[in-house]
C-alpha positions in Angstrom: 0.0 0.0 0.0 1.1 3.2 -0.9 1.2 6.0 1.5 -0.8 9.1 1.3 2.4 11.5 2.0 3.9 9.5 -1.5 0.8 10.9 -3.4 2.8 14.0 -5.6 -0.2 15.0 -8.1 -0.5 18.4 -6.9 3.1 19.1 -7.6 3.3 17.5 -10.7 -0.1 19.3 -12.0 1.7 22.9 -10.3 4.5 21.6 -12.7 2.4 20.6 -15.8 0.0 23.8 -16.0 3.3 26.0 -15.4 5.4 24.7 -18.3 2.3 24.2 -20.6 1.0 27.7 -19.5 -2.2 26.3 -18.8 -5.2 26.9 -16.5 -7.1 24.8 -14.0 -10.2 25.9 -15.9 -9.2 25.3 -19.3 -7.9 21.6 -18.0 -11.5 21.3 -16.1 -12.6 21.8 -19.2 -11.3 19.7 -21.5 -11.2 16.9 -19.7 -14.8 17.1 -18.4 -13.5 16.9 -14.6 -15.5 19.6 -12.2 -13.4 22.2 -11.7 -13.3 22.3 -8.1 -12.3 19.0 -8.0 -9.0 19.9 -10.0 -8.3 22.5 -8.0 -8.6 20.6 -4.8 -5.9 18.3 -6.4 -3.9 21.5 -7.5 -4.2 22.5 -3.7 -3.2 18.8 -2.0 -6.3 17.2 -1.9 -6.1 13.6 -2.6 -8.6 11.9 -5.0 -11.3 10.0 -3.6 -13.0 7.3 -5.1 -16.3 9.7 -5.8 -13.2 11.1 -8.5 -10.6 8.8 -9.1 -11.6 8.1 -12.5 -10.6 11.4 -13.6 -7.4 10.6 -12.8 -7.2 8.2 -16.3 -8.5 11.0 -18.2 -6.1 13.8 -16.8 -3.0 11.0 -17.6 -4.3 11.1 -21.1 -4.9 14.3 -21.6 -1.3 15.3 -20.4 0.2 12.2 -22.4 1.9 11.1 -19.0 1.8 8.4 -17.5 -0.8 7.9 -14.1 2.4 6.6 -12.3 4.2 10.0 -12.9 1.1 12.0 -12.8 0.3 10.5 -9.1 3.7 9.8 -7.8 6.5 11.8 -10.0 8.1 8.8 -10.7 11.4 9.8 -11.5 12.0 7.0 -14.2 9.6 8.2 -16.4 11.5 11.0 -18.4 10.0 14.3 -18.5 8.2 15.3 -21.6 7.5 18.9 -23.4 5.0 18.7 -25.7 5.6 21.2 -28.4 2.6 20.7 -30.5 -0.5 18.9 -30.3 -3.3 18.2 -33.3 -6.2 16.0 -34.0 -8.0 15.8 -37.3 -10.5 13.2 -38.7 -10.2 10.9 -42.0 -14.6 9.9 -42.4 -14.8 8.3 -39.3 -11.6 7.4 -37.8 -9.7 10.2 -35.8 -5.8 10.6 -35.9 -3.8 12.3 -33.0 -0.5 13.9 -34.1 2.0 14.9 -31.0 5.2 16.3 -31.6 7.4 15.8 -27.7 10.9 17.5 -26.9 11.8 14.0 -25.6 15.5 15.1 -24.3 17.6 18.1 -23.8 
């Protein structure tokens, strides 16, 4: 079991909005999560299990892993996404990512 003082998802949100200049809001958004429950994460709370759920959709939407978006696991390599598309072909949708994958 893992303990709650382990749990680093506000930090590593604090770090994602900052270096993707985005806003709890727009996040909230996008990923159809009530916005106060981001910003309770942004802020320390822990998810519960009334939201863990969003926690696979947040992963996705920030193309990191839940591992490093929960616990800033270190072995995962950190990732800057420099540009971001999707576009659809009749009924099949394509995702195009372009990641800064090392310095």
């Amino acid at each position: 079991m893992v303990s709650m003082s382990k749990i680093k998802l506000s930090q590593v949100l604090k770090a994602e909005i900052k270096s993707r200049e985005l806003t709890i809001n727009k996040m909230a958004r996008d990923c159809k999560i009530p916005t106060s429950v981001l910003h309770g994460w942004v802020n320390g709370t822990i998810p519960s299990a009334k939201n863990i759920h969003h926690i696979k959709t947040l992963s996705q939407y920030l193309h990191i892993p839940i591992e490093k978006l929960l616990f800033d696991n270190s072995t995962v390599s950190s990732r800057l996404i420099l540009f971001s598309s999707t576009f659809m072909d009749g009924k099949t949708q394509y995702k195009i990512t372009i990641e800064k994958v090392e310095d």
